[in-house]
C-alpha distance (Angstrom), angle and dihedral (degrees) to the residues before:
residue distance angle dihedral
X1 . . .
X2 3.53 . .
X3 3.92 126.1 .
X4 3.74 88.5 -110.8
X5 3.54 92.8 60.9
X6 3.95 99.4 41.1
X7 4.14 84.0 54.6
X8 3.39 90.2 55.9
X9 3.25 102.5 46.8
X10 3.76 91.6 42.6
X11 3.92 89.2 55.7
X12 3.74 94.3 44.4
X13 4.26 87.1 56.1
X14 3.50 92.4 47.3
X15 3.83 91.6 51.1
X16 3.65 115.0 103.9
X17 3.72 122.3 -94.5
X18 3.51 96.3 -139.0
X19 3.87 135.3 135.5
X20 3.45 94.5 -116.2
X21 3.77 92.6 50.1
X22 3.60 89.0 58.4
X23 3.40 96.8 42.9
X24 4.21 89.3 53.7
X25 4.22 91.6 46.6
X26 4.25 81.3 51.9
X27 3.44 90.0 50.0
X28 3.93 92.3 51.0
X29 3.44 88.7 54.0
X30 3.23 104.7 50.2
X31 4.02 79.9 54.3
X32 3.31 103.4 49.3
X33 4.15 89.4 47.6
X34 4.02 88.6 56.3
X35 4.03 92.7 47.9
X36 3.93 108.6 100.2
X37 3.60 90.1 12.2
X38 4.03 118.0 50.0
X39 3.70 94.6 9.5
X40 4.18 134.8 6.4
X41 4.03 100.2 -131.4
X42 3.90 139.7 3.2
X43 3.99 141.8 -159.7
X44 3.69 117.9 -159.2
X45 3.71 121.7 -178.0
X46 3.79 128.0 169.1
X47 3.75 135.4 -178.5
X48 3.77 135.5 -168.4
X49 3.76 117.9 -156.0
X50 4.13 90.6 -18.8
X51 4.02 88.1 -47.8
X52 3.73 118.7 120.2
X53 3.89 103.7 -127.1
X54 3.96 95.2 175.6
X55 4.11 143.5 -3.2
X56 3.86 127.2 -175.5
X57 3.58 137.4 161.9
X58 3.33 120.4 -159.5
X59 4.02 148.1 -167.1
X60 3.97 107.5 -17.8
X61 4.00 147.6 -28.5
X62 4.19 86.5 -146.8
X63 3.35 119.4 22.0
X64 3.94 100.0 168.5
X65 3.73 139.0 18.2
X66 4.29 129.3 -122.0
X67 3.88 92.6 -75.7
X68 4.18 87.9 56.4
X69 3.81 84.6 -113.2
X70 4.01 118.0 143.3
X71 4.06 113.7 -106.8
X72 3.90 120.2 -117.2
X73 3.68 83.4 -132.8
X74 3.77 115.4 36.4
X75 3.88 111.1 -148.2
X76 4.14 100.9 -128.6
X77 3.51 123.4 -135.7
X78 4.08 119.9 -112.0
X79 4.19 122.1 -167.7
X80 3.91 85.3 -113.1
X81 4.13 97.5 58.0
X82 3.58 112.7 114.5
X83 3.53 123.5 -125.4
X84 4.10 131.8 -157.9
X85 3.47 99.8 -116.6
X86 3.41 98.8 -159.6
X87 3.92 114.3 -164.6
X88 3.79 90.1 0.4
X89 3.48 85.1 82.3
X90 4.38 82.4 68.8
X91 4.12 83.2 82.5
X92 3.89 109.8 13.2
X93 4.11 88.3 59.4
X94 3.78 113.1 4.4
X95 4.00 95.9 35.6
X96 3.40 96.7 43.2
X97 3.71 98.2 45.4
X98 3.80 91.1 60.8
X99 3.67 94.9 43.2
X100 3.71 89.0 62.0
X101 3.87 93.5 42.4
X102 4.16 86.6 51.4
X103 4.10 89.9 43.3
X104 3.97 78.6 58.8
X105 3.77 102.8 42.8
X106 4.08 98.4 -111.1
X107 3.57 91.8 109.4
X108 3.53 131.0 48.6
X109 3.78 113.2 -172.8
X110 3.54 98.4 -148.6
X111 3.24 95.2 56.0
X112 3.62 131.8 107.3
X113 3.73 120.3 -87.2
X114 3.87 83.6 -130.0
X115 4.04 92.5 66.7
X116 3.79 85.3 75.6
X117 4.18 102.7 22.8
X118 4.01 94.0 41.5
X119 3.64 82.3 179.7
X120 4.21 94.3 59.1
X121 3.63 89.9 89.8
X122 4.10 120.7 141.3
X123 4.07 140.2 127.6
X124 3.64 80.0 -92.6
X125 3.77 107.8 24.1
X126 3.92 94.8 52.2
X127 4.26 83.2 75.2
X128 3.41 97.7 50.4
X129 3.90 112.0 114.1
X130 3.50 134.5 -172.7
X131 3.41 87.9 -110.9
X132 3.72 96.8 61.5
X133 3.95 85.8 52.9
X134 3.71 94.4 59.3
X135 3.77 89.1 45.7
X136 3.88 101.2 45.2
X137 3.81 87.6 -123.2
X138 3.89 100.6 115.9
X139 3.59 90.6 95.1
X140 4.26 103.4 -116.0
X141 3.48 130.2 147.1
X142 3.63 111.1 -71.2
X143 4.05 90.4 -131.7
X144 4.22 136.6 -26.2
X145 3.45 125.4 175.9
X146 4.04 94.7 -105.3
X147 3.95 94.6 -177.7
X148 3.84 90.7 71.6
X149 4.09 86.4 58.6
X150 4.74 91.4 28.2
X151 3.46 145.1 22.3
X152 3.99 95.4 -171.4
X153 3.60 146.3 49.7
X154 3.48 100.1 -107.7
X155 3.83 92.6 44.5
X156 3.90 92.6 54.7
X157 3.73 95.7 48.3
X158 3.92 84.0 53.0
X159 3.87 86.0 52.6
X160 3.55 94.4 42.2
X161 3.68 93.6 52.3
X162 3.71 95.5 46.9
X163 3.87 91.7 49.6
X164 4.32 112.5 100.1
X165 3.49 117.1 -117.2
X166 3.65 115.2 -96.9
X167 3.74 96.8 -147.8
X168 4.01 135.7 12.4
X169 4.29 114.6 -77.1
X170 3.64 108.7 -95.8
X171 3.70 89.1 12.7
X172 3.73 95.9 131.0
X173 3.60 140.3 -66.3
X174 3.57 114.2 -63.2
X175 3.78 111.7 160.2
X176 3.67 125.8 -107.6
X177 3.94 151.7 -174.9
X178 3.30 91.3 -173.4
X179 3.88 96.3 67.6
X180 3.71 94.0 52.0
X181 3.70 96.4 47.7
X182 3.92 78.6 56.1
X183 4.38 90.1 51.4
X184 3.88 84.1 54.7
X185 3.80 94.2 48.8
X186 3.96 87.2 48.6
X187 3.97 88.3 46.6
X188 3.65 90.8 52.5
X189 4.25 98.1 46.4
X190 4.00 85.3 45.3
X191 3.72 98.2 53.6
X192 3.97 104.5 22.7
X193 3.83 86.9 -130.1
X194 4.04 124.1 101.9
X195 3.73 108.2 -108.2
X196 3.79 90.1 -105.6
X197 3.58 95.9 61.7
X198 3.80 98.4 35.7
X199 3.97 86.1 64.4
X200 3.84 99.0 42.8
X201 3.91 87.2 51.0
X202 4.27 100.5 32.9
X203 4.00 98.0 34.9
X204 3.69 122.3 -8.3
X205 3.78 100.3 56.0
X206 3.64 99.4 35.5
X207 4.25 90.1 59.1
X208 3.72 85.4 45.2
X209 3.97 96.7 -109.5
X210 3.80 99.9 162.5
X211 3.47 90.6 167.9
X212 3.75 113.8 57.0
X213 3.70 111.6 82.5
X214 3.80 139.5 138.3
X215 3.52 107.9 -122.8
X216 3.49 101.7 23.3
X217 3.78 103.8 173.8
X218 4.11 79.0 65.3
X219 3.57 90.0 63.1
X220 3.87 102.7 46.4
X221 3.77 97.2 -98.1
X222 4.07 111.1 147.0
X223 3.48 117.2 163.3
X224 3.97 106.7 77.1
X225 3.88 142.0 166.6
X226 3.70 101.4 -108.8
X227 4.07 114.1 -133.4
X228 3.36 121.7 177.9
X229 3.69 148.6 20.6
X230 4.19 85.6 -125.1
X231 4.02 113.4 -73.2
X232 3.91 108.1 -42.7
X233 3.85 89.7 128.8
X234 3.70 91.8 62.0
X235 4.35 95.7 35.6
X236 3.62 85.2 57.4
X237 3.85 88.1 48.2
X238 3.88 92.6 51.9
X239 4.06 90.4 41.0
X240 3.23 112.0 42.4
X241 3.72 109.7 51.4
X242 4.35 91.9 -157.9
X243 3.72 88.5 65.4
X244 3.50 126.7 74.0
X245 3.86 119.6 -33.6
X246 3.90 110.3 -6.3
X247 4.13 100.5 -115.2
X248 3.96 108.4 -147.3
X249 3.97 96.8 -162.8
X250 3.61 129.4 83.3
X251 4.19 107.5 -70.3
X252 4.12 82.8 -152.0
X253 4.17 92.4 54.0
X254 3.94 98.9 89.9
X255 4.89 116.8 19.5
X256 3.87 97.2 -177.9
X257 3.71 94.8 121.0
X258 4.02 112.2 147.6
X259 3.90 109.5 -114.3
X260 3.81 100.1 -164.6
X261 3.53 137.5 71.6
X262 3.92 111.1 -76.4
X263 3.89 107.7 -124.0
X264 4.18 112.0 158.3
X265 3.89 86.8 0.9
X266 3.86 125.9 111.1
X267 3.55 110.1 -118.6
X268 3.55 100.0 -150.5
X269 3.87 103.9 98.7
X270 3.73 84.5 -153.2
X271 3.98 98.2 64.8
X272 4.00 92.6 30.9
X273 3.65 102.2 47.3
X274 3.44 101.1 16.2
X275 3.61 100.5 40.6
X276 3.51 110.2 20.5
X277 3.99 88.1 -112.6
X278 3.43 105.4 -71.1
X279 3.98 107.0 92.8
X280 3.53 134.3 131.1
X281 3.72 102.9 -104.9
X282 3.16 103.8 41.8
X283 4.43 145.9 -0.3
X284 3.91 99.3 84.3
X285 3.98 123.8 141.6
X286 3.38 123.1 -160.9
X287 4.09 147.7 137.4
X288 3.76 133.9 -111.9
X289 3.60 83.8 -97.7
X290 3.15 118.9 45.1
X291 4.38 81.5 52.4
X292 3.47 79.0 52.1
X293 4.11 95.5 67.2
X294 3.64 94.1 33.1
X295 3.99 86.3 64.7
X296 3.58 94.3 39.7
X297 4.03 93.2 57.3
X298 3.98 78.6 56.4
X299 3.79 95.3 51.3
X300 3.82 86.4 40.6
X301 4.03 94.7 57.6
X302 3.67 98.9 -110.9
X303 3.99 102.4 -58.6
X304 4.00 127.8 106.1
X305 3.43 134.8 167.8
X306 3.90 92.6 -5.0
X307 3.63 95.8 -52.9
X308 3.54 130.5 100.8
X309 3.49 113.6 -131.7
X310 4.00 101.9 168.5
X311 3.45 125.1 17.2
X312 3.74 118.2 -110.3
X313 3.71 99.3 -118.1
X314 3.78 101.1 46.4
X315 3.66 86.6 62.2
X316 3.65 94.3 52.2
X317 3.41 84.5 48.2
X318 4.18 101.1 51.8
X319 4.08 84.3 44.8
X320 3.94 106.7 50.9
X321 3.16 114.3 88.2
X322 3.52 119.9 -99.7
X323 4.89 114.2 -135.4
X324 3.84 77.5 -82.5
X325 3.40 102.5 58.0
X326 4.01 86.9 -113.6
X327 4.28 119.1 133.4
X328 3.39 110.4 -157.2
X329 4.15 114.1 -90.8
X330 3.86 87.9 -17.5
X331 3.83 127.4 87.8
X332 3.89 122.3 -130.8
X333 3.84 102.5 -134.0
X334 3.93 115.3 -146.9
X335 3.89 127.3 -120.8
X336 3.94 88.4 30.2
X337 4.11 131.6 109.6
X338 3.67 109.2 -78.8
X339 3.87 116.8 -86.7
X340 3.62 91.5 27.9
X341 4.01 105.7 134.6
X342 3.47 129.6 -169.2
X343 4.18 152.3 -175.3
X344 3.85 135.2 -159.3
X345 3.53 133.8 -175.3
X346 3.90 142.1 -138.0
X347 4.22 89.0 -123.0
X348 3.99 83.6 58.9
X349 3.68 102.4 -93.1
X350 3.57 131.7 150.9
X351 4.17 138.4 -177.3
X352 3.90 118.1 -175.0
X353 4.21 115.1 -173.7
X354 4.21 110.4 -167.2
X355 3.46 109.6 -175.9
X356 3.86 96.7 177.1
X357 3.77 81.5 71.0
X358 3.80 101.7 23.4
X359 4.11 84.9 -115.9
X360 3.64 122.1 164.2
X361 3.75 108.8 -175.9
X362 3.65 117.5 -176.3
X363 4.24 121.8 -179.5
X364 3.50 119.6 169.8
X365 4.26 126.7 -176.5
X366 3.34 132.1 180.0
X367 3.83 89.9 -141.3
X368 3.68 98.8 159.1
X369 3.87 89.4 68.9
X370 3.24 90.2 75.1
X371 3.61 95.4 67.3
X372 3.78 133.3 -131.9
X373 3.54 134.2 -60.5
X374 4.06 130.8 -124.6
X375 3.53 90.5 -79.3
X376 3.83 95.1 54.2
X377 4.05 94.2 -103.5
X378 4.05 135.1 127.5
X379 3.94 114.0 -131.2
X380 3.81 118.0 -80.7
X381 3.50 105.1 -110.8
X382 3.75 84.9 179.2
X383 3.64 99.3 100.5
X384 3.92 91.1 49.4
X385 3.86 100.4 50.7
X386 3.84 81.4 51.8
X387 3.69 99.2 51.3
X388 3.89 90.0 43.2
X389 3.51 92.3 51.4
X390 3.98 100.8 51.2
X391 3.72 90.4 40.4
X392 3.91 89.3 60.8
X393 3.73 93.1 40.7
X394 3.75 94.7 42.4
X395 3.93 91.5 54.5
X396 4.18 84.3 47.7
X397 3.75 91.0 54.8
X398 3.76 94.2 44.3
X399 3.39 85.1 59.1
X400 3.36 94.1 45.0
X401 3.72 93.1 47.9
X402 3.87 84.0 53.7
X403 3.67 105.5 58.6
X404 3.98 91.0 53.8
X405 3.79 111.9 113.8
């Protein structure tokens, strides 16, 4: 038996025998079996009260090239690749920006949109609160391909404003990119400073989070999660009118579709082309860790390293659910402890916060690499965020369940 060997099966003896330390070997597994088939690469990172319990990459950042073709050399994944984190971005940046501005008083989220956008005015618009953004209840259009009718912020939010409601304010939630590109626009007239900025100055660079940017080929970053083989996912949207959201315009009207694999480059057509990537739904970079902190200042009410970044109260008030079942910005995932919340992400992203065991799960894929199927769709990694998550919480609770008298 070689020395190799003997160390590893000294450290796996001296590992603890714990529920959650079962629960985090499942969840590797369950990894490792997707990698190569459902998805090219992984990053899992998860925290117990603000302590790092367990980090792994896994498999690749870019699997195959712009024909869908596998690489001679595969580029591996590290824990400190960033990843576009697609809708994610709806609570790490655009959330969390207005939950500092309402710990401070310069947002009230009951108040109408119009406070902020004094030009958002309408029979409908004028009811529109802040609160209905962050709940997807105002009403917009779910999602349009905005670059065929802008190419910058202020020329979307024109476009956005001008578009008619697809259902009745308040009416229920029906999910929408629209709204959060309307939170950043908000964030931006409150504090004079482009969402970007505001968070690198307010949040990101005050708990040291080097590594969550929009725009990070601007900043030097390198080594990225590839996504997709340019923007076929959203041309098919725009052209075939079974697929997606039905587009009413002329598919012909606007040809500046990417044709190269996206590495360091949002995804979302909407933020890149429309936006110049910094918008509030989507066009945030990060890492496994850096999520990681961002959720533990949640768990941790507000307050890291001595400072007091979010007030206690306004985050129980974003993450108690609202008469329908709604937090605000945050999703409530099903089959999980109550007032866990949670996000995912188009690129395959995912960020789970427990606070009944002070979890903070963080799994991010770069799904989309793996290219579409027959039907024109990226794998589901539904299923395996799922089974990650309750195999994680399940070993917390058996622990849990273990320390009762």
């Amino acid at each position: 038996m070689n020395s190799v060997v003997i160390l590893l099966l000294i450290a796996r003896l001296a590992a603890p025998d714990t529920g959650l330390a079962r629960g985090l070997a499942t969840a590797d597994s369950l990894i490792e079996a997707a990698v190569g088939r459902t998805i090219p690469g992984a990053v899992l990172v998860v925290a117990q009260n603000g302590q790092v319990l367990h980090e792994r990459a896994f498999g690749w950042a870019q699997l195959n090239d712009f024909q869908g073709h596998r690489l001679p050399t595969a580029r591996p994944m590290h824990a400190s690749t960033l990843f576009d984190l697609a809708s994610v971005t709806k609570v790490m940046a655009t959330t969390m920006a207005v939950m500092t501005l309402a710990s401070e008083g310069r947002i009230d989220i009951d108040a109408p949109v119009y406070r902020y956008l004094p030009d958002f005015r309408g029979v409908h618009l004028d009811s529109i609160t802040v609160r209905h953004l962050l709940t997807h209840s105002a009403g917009l259009v779910q999602w349009q391909p905005l670059y065929y009718h802008a190419s910058n912020t202020r020329e979307t939010y024109r476009v956005i404003r001008q578009m008619p409601l697809q259902w009745g304010v308040g009416e229920g939630r029906h999910y929408s990119d629209l709204g959060f590109m309307l939170l950043g626009d908000i964030v931006e007239r409150v504090t004079g400073r482009r969402l970007d900025r505001y968070l690198a100055e307010s949040l990101y660079g005050p708990l040291g989070l080097h590594s969550t940017t929009f725009l990070p080929k601007k900043h030097g970053f390198s080594d990225f999660a590839a996504t997709e083989q340019g923007n076929g996912y959203e041309r098919h949207m725009v052209y075939d009118s079974t697929f997606g959201y039905r587009y009413r315009g002329d598919p012909t009207a606007w040809n500046g579709w990417r044709q190269y694999v996206l590495n360091g480059e949002t995804d979302d057509g909407n933020s890149w082309y429309a936006n110049g990537g910094v918008a509030g739904h989507a066009g945030l970079f990060s890492t496994a860790g850096d999520l990681r902190v961002l959720l533990d200042l949640l768990l941790a009410h507000g307050r890291m390293g001595g400072r007091q970044y979010i007030r206690p109260e306004i985050i129980d008030r974003f993450l108690t659910r609202d008469r329908y079942q709604n937090y605000l910005g945050w999703m409530a995932p099903n089959g999980l402890p109550e007032a866990s919340f949670s996000h995912n992400g188009f690129t395959g992203t995912y960020v789970l916060g427990v606070p009944e065991y002070g979890l903070s799960i963080v799994l991010l894929t770069n799904r989309q690499n793996m290219g579409t199927d027959a039907l024109g769709y990226f794998p589901d990694v539904a299923p395996l965020d799922a089974a990650v998550a309750r195999a994680i919480v399940g070993g917390a609770e058996a622990d849990t369940a273990g320390r009762r008298p």
